[in-house]
C-alpha positions as CSV (number, residue, x, y, z in Angstrom):
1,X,19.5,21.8,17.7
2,X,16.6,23.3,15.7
3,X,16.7,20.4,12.9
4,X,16.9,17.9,15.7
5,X,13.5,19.3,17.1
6,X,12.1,19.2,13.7
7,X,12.8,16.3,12.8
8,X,11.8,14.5,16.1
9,X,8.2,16.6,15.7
10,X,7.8,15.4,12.3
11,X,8.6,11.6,13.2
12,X,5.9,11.6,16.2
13,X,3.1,13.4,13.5
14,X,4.0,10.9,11.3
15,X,3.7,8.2,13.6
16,X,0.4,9.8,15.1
17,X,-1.0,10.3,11.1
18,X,-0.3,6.3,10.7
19,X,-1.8,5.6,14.1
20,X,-5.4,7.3,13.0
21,X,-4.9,5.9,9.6
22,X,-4.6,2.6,10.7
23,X,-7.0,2.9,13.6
24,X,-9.8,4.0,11.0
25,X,-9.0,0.9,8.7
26,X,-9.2,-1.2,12.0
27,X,-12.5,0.0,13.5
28,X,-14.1,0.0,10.0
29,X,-12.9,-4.0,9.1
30,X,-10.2,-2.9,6.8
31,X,-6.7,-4.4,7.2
32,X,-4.3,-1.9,8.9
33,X,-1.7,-0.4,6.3
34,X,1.3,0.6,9.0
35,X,1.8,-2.4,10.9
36,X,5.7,-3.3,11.7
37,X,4.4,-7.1,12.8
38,X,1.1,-9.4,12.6
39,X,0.9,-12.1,15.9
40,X,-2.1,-14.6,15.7
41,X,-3.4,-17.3,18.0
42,X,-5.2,-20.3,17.8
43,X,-7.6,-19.7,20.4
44,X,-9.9,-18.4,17.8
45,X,-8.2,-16.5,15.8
46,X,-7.1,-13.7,17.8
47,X,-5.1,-10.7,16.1
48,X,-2.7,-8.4,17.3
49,X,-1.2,-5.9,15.2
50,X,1.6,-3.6,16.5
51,X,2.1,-0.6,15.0
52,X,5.0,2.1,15.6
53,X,4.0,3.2,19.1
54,X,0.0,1.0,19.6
55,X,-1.3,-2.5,19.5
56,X,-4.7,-3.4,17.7
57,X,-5.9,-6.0,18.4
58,X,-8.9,-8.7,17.1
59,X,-10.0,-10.7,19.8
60,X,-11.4,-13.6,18.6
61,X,-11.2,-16.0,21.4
62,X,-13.5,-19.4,20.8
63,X,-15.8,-21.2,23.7
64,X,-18.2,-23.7,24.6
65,X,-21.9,-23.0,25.8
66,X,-23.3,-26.4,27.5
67,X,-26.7,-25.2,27.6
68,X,-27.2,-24.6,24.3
69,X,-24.7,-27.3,23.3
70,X,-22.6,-24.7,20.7
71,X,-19.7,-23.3,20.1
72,X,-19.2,-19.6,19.9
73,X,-16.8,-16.7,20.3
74,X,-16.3,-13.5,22.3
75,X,-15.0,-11.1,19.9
76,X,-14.0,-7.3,20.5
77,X,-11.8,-5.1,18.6
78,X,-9.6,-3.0,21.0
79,X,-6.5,-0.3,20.7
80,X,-4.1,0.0,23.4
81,X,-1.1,2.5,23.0
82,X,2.7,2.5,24.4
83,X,3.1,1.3,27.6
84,X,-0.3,-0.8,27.7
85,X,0.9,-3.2,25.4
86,X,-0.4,-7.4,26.3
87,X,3.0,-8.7,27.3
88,X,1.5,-12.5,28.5
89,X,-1.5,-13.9,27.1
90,X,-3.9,-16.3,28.8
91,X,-7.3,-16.4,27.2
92,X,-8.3,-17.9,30.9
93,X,-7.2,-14.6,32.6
94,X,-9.3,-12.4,30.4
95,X,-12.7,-10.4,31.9
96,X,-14.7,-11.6,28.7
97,X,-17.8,-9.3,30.2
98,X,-17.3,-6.3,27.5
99,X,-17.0,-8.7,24.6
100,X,-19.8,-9.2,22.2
101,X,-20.8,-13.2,22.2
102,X,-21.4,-13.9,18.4
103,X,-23.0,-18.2,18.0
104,X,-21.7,-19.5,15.0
């Protein structure tokens, strides 16, 4: 019983160590080293990253401005851990209100 609680407290450090490693690289525009899978869309070129146990994601999600007659993008970079994972995304059901607005 003893080795099983060691072992189990040694997996979750390990996935907490590769959670702050990879969170680091993220927030700093390095490429995450512990990611299990990579998802991109066209809408932009929106990233997600899933890690054992969190989600990083690159939003990256393109628009129009008819005022100014140009494209540009709402970008952010977010972390969300298990259970507050994106299961459905719709770039039209997004609050776009915290992103940054970057004119290309």
């Amino acid at each position: 019983m003893k080795k099983i609680i060691i072992i189990t407290l040694s997996i979750l450090v390990l996935i907490l160590v590769a959670g702050i490693i990879d969170t680091y690289r993220f927030f700093n525009d390095k490429s995450p080293i512990f990611i299990l899978k990579t998802t991109e869309f066209k809408d932009g070129g929106t990233k997600f990253y899933y890690g054992p146990g969190y989600e990083l994601i690159d939003w990256n999600i393109l628009s129009y401005d008819d005022k100014k007659d140009q494209s540009f993008n709402y970008t952010k970079k977010e972390l969300r851990i298990i259970p507050f994972f994106i299961t459905d995304y719709s770039p039209n059901e997004i609050d776009t209100k915290t992103f940054e607005v970057e004119y290309e």
